[in-house]
N, C-alpha and C positions, 0 to 999 in steps of 0.2 A: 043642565046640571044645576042651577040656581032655582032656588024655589024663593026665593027674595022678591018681593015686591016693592016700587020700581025692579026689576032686576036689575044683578050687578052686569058691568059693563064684561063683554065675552076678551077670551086669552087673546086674538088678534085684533081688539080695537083700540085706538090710541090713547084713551084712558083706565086701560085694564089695572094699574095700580089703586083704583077708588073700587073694587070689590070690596067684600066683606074679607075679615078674616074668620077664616077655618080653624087653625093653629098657630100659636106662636112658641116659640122658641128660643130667644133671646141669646140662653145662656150657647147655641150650635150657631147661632146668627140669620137663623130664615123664619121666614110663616109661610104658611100656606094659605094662595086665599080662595075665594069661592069659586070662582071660574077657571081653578085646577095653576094658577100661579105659581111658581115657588121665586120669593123674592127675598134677596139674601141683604144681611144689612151693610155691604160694600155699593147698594141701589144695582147688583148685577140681577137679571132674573133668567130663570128658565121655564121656560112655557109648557101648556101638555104635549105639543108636537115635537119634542126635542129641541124646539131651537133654542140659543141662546143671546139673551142681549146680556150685553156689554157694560159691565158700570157706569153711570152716567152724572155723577154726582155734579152738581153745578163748580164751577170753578170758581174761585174768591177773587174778587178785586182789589188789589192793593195801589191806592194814590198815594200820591207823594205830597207833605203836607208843607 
């Protein structure tokens, strides 16, 4: 699918969110990226096999000062 050189990293390998983008979309909240991605700006994505990951956004650390 990727005609990118380096290629972008493929939908099942653990850094498939550093593809390129295809499209974006801001104002619907996803893009689409090169190795068929759709990643929504909640960090949920859906892959080209239907699967779905799960939002993953880091959690905030609050100390007590």
């Amino acid at each position: 699918m990727c005609q990118h050189q380096p290629p972008c990293p493929t939908a099942d390998s653990a850094d498939r969110e550093a593809a390129r983008l295809v499209a974006h979309h801001p104002e619907q909240g996803w893009s689409l990226l090169c190795n068929g991605v759709l990643l929504f700006e909640d960090t949920g994505e859906l892959l080209p096999d239907g699967q779905i990951i799960a939002p993953h956004r880091p959690l905030r650390i609050v100390t007590a000062a």
